[in-house]
C-alpha positions in Angstrom: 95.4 86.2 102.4 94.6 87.7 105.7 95.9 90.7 107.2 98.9 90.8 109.1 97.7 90.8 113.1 99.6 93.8 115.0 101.8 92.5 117.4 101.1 93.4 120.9 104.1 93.8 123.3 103.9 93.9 126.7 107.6 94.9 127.8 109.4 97.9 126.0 113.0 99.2 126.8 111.8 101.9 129.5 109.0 101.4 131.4 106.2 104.0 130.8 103.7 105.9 133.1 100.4 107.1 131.9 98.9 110.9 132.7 95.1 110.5 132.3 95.1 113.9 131.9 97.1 117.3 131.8 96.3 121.0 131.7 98.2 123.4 130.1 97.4 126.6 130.1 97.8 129.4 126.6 99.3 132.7 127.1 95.4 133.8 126.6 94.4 131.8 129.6 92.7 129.2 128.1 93.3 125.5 128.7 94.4 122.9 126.9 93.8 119.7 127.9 96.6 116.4 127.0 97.0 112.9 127.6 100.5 111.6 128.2 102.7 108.9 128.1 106.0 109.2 129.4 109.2 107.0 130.6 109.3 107.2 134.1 113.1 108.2 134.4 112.5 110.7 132.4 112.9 113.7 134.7 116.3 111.6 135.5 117.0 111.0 131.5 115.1 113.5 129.5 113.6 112.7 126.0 112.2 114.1 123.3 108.7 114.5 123.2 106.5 114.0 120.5 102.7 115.7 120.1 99.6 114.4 118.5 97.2 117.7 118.0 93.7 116.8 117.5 90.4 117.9 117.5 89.0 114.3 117.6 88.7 114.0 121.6 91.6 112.1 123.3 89.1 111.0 125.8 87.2 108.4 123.7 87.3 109.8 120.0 91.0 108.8 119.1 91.3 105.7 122.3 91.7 103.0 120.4 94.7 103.9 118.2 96.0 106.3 121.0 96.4 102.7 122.7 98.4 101.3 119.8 100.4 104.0 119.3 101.6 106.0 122.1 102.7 103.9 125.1 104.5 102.2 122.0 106.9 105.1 121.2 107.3 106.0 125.2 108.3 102.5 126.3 111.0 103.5 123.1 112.5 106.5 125.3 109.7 109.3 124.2 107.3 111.4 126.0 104.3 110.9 123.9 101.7 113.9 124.2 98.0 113.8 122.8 96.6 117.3 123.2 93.0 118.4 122.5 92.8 121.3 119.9 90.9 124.1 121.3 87.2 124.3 122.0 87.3 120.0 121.7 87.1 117.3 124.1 88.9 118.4 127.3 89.8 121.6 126.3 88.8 125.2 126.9 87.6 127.4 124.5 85.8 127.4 120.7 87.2 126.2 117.3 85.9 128.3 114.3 87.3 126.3 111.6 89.7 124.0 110.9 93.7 125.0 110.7 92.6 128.5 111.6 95.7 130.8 113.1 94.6 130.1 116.0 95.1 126.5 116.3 98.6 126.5 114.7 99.6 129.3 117.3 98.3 127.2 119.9 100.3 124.2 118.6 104.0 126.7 118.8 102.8 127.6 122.5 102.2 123.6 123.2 106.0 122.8 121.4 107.4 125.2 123.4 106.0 124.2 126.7 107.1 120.3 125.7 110.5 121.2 125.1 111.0 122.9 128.5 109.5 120.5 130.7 112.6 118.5 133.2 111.0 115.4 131.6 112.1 116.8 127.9 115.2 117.1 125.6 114.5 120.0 124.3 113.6 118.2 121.4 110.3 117.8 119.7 108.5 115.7 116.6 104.9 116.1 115.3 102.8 113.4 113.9 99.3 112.9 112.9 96.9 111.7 110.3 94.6 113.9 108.4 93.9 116.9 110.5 97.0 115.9 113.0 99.1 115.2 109.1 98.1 118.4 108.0 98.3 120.7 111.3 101.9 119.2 111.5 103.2 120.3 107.8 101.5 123.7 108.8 103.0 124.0 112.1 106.4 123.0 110.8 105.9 125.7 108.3 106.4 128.6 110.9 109.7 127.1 112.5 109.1 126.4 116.6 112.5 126.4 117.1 112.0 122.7 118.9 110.4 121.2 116.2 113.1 119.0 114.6 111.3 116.4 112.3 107.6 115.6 111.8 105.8 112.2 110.6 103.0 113.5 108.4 100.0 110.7 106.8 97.2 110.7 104.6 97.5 114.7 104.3 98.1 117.6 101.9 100.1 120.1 100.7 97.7 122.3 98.9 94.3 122.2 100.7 92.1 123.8 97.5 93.0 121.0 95.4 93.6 117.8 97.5 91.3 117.9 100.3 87.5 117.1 100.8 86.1 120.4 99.1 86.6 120.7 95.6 88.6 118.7 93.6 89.7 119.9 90.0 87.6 122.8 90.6 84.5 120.6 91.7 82.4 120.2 94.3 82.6 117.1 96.4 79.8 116.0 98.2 82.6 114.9 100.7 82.4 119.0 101.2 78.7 118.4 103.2 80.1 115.0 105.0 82.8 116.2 106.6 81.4 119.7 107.9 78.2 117.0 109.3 80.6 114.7 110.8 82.6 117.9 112.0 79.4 118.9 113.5 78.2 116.1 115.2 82.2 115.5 116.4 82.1 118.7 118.1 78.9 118.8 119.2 79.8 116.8 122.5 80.4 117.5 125.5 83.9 117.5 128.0 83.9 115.0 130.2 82.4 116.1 134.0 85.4 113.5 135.4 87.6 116.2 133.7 86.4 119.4 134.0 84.0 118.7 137.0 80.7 120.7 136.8 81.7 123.2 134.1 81.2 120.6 132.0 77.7 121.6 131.4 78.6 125.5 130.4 81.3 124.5 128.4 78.8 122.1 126.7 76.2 124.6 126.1 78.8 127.3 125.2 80.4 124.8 122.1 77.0 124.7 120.9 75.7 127.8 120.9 79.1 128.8 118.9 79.7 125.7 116.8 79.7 126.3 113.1 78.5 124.5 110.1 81.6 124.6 108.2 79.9 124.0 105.2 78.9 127.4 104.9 81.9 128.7 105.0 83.6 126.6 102.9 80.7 127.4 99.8 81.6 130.9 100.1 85.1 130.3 98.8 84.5 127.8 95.2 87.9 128.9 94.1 91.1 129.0 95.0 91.4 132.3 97.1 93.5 133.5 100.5 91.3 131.7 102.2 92.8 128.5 100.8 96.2 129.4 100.5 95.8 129.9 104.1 98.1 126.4 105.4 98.6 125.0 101.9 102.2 124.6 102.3 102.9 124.4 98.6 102.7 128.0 98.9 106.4 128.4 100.4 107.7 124.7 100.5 110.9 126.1 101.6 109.4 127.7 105.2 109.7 123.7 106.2 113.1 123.3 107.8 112.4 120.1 110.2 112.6 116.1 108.5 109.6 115.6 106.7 108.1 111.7 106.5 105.5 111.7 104.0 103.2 108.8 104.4 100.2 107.9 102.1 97.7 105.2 100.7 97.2 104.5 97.2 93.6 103.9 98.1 93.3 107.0 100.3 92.5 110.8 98.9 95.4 112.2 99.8 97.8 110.2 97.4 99.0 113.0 95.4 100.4 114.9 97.9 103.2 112.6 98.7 105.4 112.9 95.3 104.6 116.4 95.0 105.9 117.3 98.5 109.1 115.2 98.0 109.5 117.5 94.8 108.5 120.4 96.7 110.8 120.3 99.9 114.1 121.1 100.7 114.7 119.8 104.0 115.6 116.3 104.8 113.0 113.9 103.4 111.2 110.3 102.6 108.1 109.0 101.6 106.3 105.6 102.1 103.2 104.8 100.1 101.3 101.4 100.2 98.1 100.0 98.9 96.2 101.5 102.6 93.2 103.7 102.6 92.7 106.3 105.4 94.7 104.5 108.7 98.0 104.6 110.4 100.0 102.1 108.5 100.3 99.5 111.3 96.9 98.9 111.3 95.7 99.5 108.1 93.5 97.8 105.5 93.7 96.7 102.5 97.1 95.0 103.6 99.9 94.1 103.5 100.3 95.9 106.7 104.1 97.2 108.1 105.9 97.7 110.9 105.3 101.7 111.0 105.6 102.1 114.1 109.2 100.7 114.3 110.0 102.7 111.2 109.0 105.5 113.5 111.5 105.2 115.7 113.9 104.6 113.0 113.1 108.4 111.8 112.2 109.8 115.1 115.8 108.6 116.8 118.1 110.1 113.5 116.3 113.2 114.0 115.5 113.6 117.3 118.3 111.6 119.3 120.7 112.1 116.5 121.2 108.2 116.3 122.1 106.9 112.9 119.7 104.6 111.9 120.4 104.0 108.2 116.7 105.8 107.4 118.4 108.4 105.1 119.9 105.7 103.1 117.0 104.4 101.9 115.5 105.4 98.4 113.5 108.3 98.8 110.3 106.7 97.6 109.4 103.0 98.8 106.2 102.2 97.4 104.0 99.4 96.7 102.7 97.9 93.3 99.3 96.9 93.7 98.7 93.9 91.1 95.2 94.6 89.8 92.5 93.1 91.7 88.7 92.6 91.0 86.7 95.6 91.8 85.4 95.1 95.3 83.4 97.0 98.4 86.5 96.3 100.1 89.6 94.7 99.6 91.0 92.9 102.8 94.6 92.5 101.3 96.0 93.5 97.6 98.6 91.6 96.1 102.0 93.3 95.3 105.5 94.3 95.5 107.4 96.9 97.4 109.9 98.7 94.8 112.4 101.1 96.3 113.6 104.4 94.0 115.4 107.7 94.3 113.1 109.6 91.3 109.4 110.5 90.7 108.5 111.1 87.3 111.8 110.2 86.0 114.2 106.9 85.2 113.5 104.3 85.7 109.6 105.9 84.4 108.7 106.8 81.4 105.2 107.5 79.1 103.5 105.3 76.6 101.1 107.7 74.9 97.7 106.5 74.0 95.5 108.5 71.4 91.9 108.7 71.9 90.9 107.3 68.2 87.7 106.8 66.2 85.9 103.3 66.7 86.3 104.0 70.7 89.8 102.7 70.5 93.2 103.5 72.3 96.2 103.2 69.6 100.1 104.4 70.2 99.3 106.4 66.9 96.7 109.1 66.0 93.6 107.8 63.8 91.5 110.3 61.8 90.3 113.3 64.1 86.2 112.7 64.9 83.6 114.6 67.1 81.8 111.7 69.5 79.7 113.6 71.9 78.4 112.2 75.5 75.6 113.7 77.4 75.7 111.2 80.9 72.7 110.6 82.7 73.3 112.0 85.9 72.9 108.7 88.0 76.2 108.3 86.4 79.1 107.8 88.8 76.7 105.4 91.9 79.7 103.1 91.6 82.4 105.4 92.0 82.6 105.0 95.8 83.9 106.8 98.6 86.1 109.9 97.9 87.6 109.2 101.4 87.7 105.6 102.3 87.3 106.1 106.2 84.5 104.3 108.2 83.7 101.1 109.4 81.5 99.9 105.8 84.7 101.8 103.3 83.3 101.4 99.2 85.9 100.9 97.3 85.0 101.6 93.6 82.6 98.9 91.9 82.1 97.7 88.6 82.4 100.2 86.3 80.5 98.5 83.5 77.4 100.5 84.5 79.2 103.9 84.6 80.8 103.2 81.9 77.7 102.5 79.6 77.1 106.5 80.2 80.5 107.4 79.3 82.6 107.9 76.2 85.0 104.9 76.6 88.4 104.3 74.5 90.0 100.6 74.6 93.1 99.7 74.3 94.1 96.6 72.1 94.3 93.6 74.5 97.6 93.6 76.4 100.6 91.4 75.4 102.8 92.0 78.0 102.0 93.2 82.1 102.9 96.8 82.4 103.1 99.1 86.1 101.3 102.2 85.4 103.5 104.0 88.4 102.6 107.8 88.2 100.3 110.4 87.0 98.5 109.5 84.0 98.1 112.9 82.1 95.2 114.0 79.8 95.6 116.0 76.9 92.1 117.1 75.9 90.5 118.6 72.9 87.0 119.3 73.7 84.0 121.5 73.0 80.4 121.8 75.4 77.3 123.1 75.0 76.9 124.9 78.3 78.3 127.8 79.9 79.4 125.3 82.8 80.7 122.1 82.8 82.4 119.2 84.5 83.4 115.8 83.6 84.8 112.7 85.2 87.7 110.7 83.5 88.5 107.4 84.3 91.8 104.7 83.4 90.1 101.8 84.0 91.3 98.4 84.1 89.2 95.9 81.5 89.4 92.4 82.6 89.0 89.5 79.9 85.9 88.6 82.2 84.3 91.6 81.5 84.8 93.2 84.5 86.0 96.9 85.0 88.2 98.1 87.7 89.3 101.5 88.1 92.6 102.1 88.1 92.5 106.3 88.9 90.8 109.0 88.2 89.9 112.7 88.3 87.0 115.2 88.4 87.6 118.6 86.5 85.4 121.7 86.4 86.1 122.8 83.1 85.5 126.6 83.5 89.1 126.2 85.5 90.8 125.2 82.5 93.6 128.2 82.6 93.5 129.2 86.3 91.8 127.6 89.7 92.1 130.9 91.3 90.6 132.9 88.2 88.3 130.1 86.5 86.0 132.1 83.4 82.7 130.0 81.7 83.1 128.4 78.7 82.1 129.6 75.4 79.6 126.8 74.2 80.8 125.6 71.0 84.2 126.6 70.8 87.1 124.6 70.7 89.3 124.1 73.7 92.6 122.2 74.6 93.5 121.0 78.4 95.5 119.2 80.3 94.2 117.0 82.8 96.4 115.2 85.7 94.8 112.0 87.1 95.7 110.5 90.9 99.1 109.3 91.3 99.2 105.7 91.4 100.9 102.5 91.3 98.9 99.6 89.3 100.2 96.4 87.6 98.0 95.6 84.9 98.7 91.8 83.6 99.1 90.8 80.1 95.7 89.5 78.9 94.0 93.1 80.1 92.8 96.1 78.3 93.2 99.9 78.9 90.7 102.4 78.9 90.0 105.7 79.1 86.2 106.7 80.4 84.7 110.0 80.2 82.1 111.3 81.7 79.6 114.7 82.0 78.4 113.3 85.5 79.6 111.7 88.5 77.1 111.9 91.0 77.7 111.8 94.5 81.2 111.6 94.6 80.8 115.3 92.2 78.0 117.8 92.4 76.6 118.3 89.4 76.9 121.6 87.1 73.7 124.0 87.0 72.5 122.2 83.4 72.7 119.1 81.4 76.0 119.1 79.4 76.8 117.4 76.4 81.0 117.1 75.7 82.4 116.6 71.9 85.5 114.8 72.6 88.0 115.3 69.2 89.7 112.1 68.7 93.1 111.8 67.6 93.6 115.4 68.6 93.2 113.9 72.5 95.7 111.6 73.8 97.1 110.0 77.8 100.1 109.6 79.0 100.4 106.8 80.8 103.7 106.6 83.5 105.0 102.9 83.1 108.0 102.1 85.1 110.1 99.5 83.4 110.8 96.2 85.7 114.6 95.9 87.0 115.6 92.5 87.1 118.7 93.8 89.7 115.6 95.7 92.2 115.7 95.0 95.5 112.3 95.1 97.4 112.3 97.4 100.5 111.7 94.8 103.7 109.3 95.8 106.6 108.8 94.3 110.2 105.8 92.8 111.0 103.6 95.8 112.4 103.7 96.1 116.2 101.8 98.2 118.8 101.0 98.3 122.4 98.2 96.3 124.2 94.6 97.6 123.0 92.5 99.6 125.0 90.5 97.8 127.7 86.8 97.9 126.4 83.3 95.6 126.8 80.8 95.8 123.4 77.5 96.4 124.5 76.5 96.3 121.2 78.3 95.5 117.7 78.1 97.8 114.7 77.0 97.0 111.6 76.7 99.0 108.2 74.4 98.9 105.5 74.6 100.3 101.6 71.2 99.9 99.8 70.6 101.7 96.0 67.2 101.6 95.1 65.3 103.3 91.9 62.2 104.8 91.4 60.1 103.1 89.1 58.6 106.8 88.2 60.4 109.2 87.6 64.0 107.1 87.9 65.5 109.1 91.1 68.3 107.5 92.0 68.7 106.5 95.6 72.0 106.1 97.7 71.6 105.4 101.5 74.9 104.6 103.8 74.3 103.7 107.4 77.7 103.2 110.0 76.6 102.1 113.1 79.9 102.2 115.1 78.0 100.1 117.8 78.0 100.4 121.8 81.2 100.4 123.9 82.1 100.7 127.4 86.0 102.5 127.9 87.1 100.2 130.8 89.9 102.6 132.4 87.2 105.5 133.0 83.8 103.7 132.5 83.0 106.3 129.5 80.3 104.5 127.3 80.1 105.8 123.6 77.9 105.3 120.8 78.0 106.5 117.2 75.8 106.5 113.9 76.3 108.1 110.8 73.7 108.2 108.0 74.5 109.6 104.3 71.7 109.9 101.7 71.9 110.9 98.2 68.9 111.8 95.5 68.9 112.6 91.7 67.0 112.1 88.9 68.5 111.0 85.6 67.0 114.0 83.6 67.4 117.0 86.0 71.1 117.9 87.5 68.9 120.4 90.3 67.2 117.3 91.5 70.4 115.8 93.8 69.8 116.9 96.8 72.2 114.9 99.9 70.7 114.1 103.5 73.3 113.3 106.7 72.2 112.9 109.9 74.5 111.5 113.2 73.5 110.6 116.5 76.9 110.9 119.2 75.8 109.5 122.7 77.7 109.7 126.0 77.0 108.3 129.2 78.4 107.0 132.4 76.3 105.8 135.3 73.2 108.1 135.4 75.0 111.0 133.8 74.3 110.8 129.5 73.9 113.1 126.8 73.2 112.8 123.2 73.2 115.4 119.9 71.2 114.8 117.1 72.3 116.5 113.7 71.2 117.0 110.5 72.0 118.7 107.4 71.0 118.9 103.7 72.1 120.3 100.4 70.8 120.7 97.3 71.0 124.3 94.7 69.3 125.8 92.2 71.1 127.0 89.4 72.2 130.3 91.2 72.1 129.6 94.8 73.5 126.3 97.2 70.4 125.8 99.3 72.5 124.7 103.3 70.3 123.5 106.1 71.5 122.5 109.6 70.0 120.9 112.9 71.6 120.5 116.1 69.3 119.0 118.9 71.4 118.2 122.5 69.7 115.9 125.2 70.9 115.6 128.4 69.3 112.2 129.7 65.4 112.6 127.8 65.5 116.2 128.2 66.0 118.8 125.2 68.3 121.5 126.9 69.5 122.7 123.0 68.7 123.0 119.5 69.9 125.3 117.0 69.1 126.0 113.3 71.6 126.6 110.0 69.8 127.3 106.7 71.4 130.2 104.2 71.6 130.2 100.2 74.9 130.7 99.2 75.6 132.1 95.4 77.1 129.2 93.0 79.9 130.8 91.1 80.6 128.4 88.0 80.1 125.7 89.9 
């Protein structure tokens, strides 16, 4: 089945006017610059406005769904507002970090201008996807008195535990791909049809200043203030405004969507489908919806004060995947939508598997057993993407080959389909040999061909057994118990299928690897999962979506395509391991300004089999610019690899404008592990 094309309209209830570009200018004097879409009798009938806050360039970086998306919601009676975050794109100034205090005060002065422009109700939403997802939860966490509602997707509420640093208490190598995307994203320049010939110092300034947030992010392996800093699980109840939580079960940020509907107070929905990291409208894997029009539905209750039924509907609609053969990339899953008022609860419940002798899953506990695993650490080169983003995603492969290093528990062959809808939940009774561990666990889905699909999964440093904030090594040899929560999911796994659980000592790259080789005693019988199955309702009506709409795309001529390429080779030698990931997001020429843009991304990632300190991961981007004879370019590396003691960081920045060198800059530091 293909995906569901996005529906272009041409004609919308108001008719909207575009603002290429707008200045507004901080209480500090710095400038802020936005892109805006607005109903041209809106001086005459004011609207609410709704802001997008990015740092991902509203000029070219964000054009495409920018396109889709805003002139959409204006031609709907809304002034639509796309604002680059400070010291990006357009703007003035420097960015430090990401959701710094800075940015989010920024944000409260932007809301606040909004709501008293002529052309403005006085009301105002916030939406966004990953950084705009997030920045919106944090923003509506300190109360701008205009911010009435907020669309957040593909975000989190706790940003130690759910975002692209450490995960369970490990390190991602996600960490080092997002600070050297981050650092080839910002390392471009404003546009001179913008900001005219400061274009250049502003250029040269962001540079000179631009950090490698990966060093900054090493410094903090546990779950400190610096964290805590917008996780909005720290005070759920600080968020007044409607809350729409939207997620993927096939992006990172699934977990964050049950636990915030738990978490809030205010007014509140979720939507979750089988999408990895896109706007819903647009997404892939389908089925795709009409999210834009559900938009509206939650922006006019909220905003315009217009009953629109959304409050009535259950406060989870979510989609079933049916299980499907593992795959680089799914273009459409198979499915059902299922509507329901409870997580965790009715019309859920557990089937609890024990971990037995003979490898085997059993609803009762067998005789208790040591089985020991000490994975290779090429273990884990089919586990995919942590964040399924670019143009090549990986879905998870075949996990026959990972599972070969892993301690594996069957379940007898299924009589009957169940929906595993939930978080499966570990219970673990465990010893290890080394001071510092981790481990990757698996519920997999066995097919009767052979093949192994995963189902979900998690990665847990095991020296944060009692506390993430306060995490202590382990004692080698003694006993320990632990629970371990695996990603939320919804999975129908057909009758004919098997269970399993997989464990593993390594998962390398999606996890760093600990300091040493570790074996793990798993004690069988004494180790169980619970596994969420939601019962089937013959009476269940299946939420109903419109088929996805948007505006018309952006105007643009490809000068060249992309392409992507994922190659694993092995050394015949030693055995290293060898993962190399190339996006080219090819050559394009922006039609409304004549911007042309071209983007490549590299990833590669080392290890030998034997030696945990031989990963080491390479990135390196190349961002170019040009327009007539005007162009620039940044080249920009980075590499990690550790020692047991220290995280060895290096960083390159090299800036061209045409074939001349006019910048280059150096990162390299060792940073102290710290039971990692």
């Amino acid at each position: 089945m293909n995906l569901e094309p996005v529906q272009t309209l041409q004609n919308f209830p108001r008719e909207v006017q575009e603002i290429e570009n707008q200045f507004m200018t901080l209480s500090d004097g710095t400038r802020l610059a936005m892109r805006l879409w607005l109903p041209t009798d809106a001086t005459d009938r004011p609207v609410p406005a709704l802001l997008e806050y990015l740092p991902y360039r509203k000029r070219d970086g964000t054009v495409v769904r920018d396109a889709l998306t805003h002139p959409y919601l204006a031609g709907h009676g809304y002034a639509c507002v796309r604002v680059d975050i400070r010291g990006n794109g357009d703007s003035d100034g420097l960015m430090d970090d990401e959701y710094t205090p800075q940015e989010l005060n920024d944000a409260i002065e932007v809301i606040a201008w909004l709501s008293a422009q002529p052309w403005c109700s006085g009301k105002v939403g916030m939406f966004g996807i990953s950084w705009g997802g997030f920045n919106a939860l944090q923003v509506a966490a300190l109360r701008p008195p205009a911010l009435a509602a907020i669309v957040t997707l593909c975000s989190t509420d706790d940003r130690y535990e759910d975002d692209i640093h450490y995960k369970g208490g490990t390190l991602l190598n996600e960490n080092m791909g997002w600070a050297a995307t981050m650092l080839a994203y910002s390392s471009r320049p404003p546009d001179p049809l913008i900001v005219g010939d400061r274009w250049r110092e502003m250029w040269l300034a962001r540079l000179e200043h631009e950090p490698f947030l990966i060093q900054e992010w090493l410094k903090h392996p546990h779950r400190d203030a610096y964290w805590r800093h917008g996780s909005v699980c720290e005070d759920p109840a600080a968020i007044q405004a409607a809350v729409l939580v939207v997620g993927g079960w096939n992006d990172a940020y699934s977990n964050a969507v049950p636990r915030l509907m738990q978490q809030l107070h205010c007014p509140r929905k979720a939507i979750i489908g089988p999408w990895a990291h896109k706007y819903p409208h647009f997404a892939a894997p389908g089925p795709r919806i009409g999210f834009l029009q559900e938009m509206l539905r939650w922006w006019d209750q909220h905003l315009k004060g217009v009953e629109t039924d959304v409050m009535d509907e259950p406060d989870h609609r979510l989609y079933i995947m049916d299980a499907y053969p593992p795959a680089s990339f799914p273009e459409y899953i198979p499915g059902r939508w299922v509507g329901q008022w409870a997580w965790g609860q009715s019309p859920m419940g557990h089937e609890r598997w024990y971990l037995n002798p003979e490898d085997t899953l059993a609803l009762e506990p067998g005789v208790e057993q040591a089985q020991r695993i000490c994975s290779q650490q090429t273990t884990g080169f089919d586990g995919g993407e942590y964040c399924v983003i670019w143009m090549g995603p990986e879905f998870p492969g075949d996990q026959r080959a990972d599972d070969a290093q892993s301690l594996c528990f069957d379940s007898p062959v299924l009589t009957q389909a169940i929906d595993v809808v939930g978080q499966p939940m570990l219970d673990l009774c465990f010893s290890v040999d080394r001071p510092v561990a981790h481990i990757a666990v698996r519920l997999n889905d066995v097919w009767p061909t052979g093949e192994v699909s995963r189902i979900t999964y998690h990665l847990q440093n095991l020296c944060m057994r009692e506390s993430r904030e306060h995490p202590e090594p382990l004692v080698p040899g003694q006993r320990y118990r632990m629970q371990i929560k695996l990603d939320d999911i919804a999975w129908r796994l057909p009758q004919g299928h098997r269970l399993r659980v997989s464990i593993s000592t390594s998962y390398f790259p999606l996890m760093w690897p600990a300091p040493e080789p570790v074996t793990l005693t798993v004690f069988t019988a004494a180790s169980s999962i619970a596994v969420p199955v939601r019962s089937l309702r013959p009476d269940e009506v299946s939420p109903q979506w419109p088929v996805p709409q948007g505006a018309a795309p952006v105007a643009m001529r490809e000068i060249r395509p992309g392409w992507h390429r994922r190659e694993t080779t092995v050394e015949p030698v030693n055995g290293e391991t060898r993962l190399e990931i190339v996006d080219d997001f090819g050559e394009q020429a922006l039609l409304p300004h004549g911007l042309v843009v071209h983007s490549v991304g590299r990833e590669d990632y080392r290890i030998r089999p034997d030696d945990p300190l031989s990963a080491v991961m390479h990135t390196h981007w190349t961002e170019s610019l040009s327009r007539g004879e005007w162009s620039t370019r940044t080249e920009t590396r980075g590499r990690l690899s550790a020692t047991a003691t220290h995280w060895q960081v290096w960083g390159y920045i090299e800036a061209y404008e045409g074939d001349r060198l006019v910048f280059s800059r150096e990162f390299e530091e060792a940073i102290e592990r710290r039971l990692q």
